[in-house]
N, C-alpha and C positions, 0 to 999 in steps of 0.2 A: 558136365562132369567128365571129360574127357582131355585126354592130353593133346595137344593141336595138332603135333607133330605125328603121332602117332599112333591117334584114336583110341588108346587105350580106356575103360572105362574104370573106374575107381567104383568098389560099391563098400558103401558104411555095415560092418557088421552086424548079422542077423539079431544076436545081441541085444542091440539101439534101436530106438523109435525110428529108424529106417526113412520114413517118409516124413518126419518132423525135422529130422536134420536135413534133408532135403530141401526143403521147404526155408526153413529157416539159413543156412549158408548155401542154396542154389549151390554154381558151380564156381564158387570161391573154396576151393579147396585147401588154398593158404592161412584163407581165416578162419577155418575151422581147423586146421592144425593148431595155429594162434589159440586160438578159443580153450582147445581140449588140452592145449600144456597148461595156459594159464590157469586156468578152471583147476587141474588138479593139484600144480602148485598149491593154491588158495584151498583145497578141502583139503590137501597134507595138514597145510599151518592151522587152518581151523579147526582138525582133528585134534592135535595136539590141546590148542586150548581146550576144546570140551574137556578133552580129559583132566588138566588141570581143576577146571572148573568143577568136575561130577567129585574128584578125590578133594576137593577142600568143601564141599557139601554147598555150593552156589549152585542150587536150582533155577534159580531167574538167569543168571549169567551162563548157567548150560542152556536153559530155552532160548537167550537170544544167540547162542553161537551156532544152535541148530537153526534158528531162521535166519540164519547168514547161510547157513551152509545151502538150504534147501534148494535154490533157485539155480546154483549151481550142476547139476545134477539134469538140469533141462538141456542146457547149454550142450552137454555131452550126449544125449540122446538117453536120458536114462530117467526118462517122465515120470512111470512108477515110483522108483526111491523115489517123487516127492512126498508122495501121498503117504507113505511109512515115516517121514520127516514130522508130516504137518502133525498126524497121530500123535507122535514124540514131543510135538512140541505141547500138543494139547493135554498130553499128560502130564507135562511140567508143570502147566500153569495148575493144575488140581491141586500139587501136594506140596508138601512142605518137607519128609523127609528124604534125606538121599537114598537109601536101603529102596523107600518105594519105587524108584525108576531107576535101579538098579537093573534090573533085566533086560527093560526096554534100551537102556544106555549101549549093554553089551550087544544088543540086536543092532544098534544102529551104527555102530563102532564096527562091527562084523560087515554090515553089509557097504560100508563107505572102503574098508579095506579091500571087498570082492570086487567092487564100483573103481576103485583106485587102479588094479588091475585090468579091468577090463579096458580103459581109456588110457592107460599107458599103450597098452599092444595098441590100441586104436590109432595114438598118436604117432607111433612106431610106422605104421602103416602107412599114415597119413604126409609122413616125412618122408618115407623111401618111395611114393608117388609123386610129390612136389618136389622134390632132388633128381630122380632117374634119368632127364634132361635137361636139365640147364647146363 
């Protein structure tokens, strides 16, 4: 994780699973730029649908657009949100009205928007590292 020319060190904010993204993109720090735009790309457009789907009352088509989304959120270093996902999802398959994962919807909507945030700056980051010499 260092730049060759310059040795500067890049560290993933405290934030993020720190040592899973480690782990997972080593010192390809390109493809984890790649990763963290694309990734958030795909939970934008996926956000979207959900909500689509929660305002025309599609319970089963909200639970499979949150287990779309879920695995994304690894990719970024943000392991936690899966586990509040899988919850979400497992609350969909319970119920049949929308009013009932109402709440949970707004939880998960909130915290994909704070998640959004957080891997844009990352990404921000992660680009003004992989540019500052070439």
């Amino acid at each position: 994780m260092y730049n060759e020319e310059q040795k500067i060190l890049f560290r993933y904010s405290q934030e993020l699973d720190v040592s899973y993204l480690q782990e997972l993109y080593g010192e390809d720090l390109q493809q984890a730029e790649m990763v963290f735009e694309s990734s958030a790309q795909q939970l934008k457009s996926e956000l979207s649908l959900a909500e689509a789907r929660f305002h025309d009352g599609d319970i089963p088509g909200l639970k499979k657009i949150v287990h779309k989304m879920k695995p994304l959120f690894g990719y970024i270093g943000l392991n936690k949100i899966m586990s509040e996902f899988a919850a979400f999802e497992q609350e969909c398959a319970q119920v049949i009205e929308p009013a009932s994962v109402e709440s949970g919807f707004q939880r998960i909507r909130m915290i994909t928007e704070e998640a959004l945030q957080k891997v844009d700056t990352e990404t921000k980051r992660l680009k003004q590292y992989n540019t500052q010499y070439l």
